[in-house]
C-alpha atoms as one frame of an Amber mdcrd trajectory, in Angstrom:
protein
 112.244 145.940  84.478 109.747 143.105  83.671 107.394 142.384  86.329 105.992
 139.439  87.548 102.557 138.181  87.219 100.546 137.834  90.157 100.301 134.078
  89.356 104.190 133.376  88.604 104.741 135.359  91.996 102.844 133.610  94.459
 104.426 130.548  92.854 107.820 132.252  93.562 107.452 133.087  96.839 106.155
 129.794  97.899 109.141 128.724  96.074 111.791 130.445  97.886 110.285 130.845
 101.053 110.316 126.790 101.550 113.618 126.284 100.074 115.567 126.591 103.040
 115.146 125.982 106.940 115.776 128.416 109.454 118.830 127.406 111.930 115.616
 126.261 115.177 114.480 124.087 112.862 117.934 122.749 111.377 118.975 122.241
 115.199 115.871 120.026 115.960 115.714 118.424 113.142 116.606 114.011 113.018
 120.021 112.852 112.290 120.084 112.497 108.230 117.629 115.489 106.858 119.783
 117.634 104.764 120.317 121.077 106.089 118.473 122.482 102.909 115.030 120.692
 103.780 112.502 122.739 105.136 110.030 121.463 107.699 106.330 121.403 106.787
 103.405 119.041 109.085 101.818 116.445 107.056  97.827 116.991 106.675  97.014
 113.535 104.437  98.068 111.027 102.530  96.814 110.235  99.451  97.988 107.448
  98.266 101.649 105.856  98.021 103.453 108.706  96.541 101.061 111.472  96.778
 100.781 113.825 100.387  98.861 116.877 101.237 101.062 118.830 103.937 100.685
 122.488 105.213 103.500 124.966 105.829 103.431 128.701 106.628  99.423 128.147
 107.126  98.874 126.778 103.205  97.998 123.222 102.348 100.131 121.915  99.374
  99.711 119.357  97.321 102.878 117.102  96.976 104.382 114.465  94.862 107.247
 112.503  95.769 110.120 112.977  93.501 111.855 109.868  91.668 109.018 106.903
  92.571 106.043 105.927  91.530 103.747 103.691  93.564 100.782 101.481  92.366
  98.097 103.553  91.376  94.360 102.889  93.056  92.930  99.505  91.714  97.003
  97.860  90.710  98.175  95.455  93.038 100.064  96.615  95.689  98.027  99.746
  96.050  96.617  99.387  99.878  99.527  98.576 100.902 101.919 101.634  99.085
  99.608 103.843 100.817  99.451 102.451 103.710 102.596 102.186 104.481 103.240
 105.974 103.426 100.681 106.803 105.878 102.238 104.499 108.585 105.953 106.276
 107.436 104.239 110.306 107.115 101.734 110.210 110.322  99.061 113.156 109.828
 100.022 115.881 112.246 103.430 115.069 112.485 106.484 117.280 110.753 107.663
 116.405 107.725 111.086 117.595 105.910 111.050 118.654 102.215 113.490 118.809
  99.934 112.809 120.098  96.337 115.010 119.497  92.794 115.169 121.843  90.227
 111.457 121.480  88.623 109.185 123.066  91.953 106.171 121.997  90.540 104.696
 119.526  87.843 101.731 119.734  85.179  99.340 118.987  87.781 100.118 121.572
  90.157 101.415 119.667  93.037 104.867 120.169  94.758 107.888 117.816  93.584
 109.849 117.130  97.092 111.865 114.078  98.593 110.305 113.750 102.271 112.186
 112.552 105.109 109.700 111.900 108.430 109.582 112.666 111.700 112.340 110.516
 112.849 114.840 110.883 109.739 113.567 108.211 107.366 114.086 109.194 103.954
 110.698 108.197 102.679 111.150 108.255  99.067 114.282 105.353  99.182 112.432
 103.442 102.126 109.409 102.960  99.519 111.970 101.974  96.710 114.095 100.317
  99.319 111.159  97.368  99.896 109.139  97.146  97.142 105.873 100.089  97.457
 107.457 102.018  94.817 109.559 101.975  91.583 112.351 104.146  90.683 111.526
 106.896  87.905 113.277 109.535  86.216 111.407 112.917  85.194 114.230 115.227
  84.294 115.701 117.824  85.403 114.919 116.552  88.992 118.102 113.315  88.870
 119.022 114.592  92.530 119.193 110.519  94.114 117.983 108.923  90.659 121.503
 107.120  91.088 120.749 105.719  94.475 117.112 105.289  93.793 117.753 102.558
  91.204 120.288 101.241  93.544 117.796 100.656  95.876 114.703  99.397  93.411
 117.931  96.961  91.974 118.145  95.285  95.546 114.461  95.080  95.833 114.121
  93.185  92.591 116.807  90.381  93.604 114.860  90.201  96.763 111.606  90.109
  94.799 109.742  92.938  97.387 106.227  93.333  96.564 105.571  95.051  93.204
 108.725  92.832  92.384 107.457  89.478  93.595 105.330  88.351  91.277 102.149
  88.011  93.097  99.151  90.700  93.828  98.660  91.683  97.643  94.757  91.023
  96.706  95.084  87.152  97.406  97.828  84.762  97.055  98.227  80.946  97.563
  98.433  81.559 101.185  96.078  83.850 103.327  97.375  85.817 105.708  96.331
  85.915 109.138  94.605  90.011 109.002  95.233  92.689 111.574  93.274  95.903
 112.371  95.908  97.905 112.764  96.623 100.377 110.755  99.600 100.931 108.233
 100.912  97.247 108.565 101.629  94.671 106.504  99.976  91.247 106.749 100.676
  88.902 109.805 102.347  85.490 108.665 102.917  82.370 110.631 106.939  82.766
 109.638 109.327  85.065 107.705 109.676  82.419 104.990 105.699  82.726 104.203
 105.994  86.581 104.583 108.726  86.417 102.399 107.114  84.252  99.593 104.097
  87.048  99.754 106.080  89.583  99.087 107.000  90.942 102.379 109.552  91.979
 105.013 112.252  93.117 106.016 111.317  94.753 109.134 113.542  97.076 111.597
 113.328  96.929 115.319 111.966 100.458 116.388 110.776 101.756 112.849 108.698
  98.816 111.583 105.511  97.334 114.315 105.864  94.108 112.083 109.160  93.533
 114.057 107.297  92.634 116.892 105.896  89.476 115.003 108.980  87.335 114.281
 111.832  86.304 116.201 114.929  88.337 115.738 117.001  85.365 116.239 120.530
  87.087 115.703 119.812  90.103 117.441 120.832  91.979 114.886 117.810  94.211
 114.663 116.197  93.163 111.529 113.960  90.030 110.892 112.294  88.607 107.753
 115.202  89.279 105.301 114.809  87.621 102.288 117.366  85.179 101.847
């Protein structure tokens, strides 16, 4: 029988041993994590669609599967990252799923990430504009619903879709120190015409800002 080098079996094990979650975890975990993710506690955040988590005492390395955020320097950068950071707290648990490719050229981890409270992190960034939708076969797991989602945000022109860089604009936001939000606006049409919103009433702080003036929960959707 062939064996195994040590290389291609440390890679292995790491492999199977975060494929699955044990039955505590799947009991605990939010409403909308598949059963197969395992849970791992983020450690940093890199930028928009790069993390650093640990599980089982190892840091990893990990790429989100099926996006790809603006790079450091593009428009749309800061605010990719932070709002990654804002979605992924450091410290917090984390749930992984991986594809069929574990790893890529670089070494890092290819997972979809769902948070603490059961967003599904990779959609959310397509969802609103941080990220694009990309395809880097074998791993098509949610391609289908990923371009779904980066279709809605292009009608709605989100962000990277809008037409305009986050690094000025024709009108200047009013700037807030706290961390992981977007820009503060005088209204949802100006946030709107920047690029910005919508925002969910106990997910997204921006909520706070506007008035919800239908109750339904959301505010700043672009019309």
């Amino acid at each position: 029988m062939r064996q195994l080098s040590p290389a291609l079996l440390a890679l292995t094990t790491v492999a199977l041993t975060m494929a699955t979650a044990t039955p505590a975890e799947a009991a605990t975990r939010p409403k909308g994590v598949p059963k197969a993710a395992i849970t791992a506690q983020v450690k940093k955040i890199v930028d928009g669609d790069t993390i650093h988590v640990v599980s089982k005492g190892r840091t990893l390395k990990v790429r989100l599967l099926e996006i790809d955020a603006p790079e450091r320097g593009q428009c749309w950068y800061s605010a990719a990252t932070a709002k990654t950071k804002a979605l992924l707290p450091a410290g917090k648990p984390v749930y992984l799923l991986r594809d069929r490719d574990p790893k890529d050229p670089y070494g890092r981890y290819l997972f979809y990430a769902w948070s603490h409270n059961g967003t599904f992190v990779n959609r959310y960034l397509v969802r609103y504009g941080y990220a694009q939708a990309i395809l880097v076969k074998p791993n098509d797991k949610y391609i289908k619903l990923m371009r779904s989602e980066e279709a809605k945000a292009k009608r709605q022109r989100l962000r990277i879709w809008s037409g305009r860089c986050d690094k000025g604009g024709a009108t200047k936001p009013k700037t807030t120190a706290r961390t992981g939000t977007d820009p503060r606006f005088r209204t949802c049409a100006e946030a709107n015409r920047n690029g910005y919103g919508p925002y969910y009433r106990g997910r997204d702080p921006e909520y706070a800002w506007y008035q919800d003036r239908d109750g339904d929960g959301v505010v700043c959707e672009p019309r």
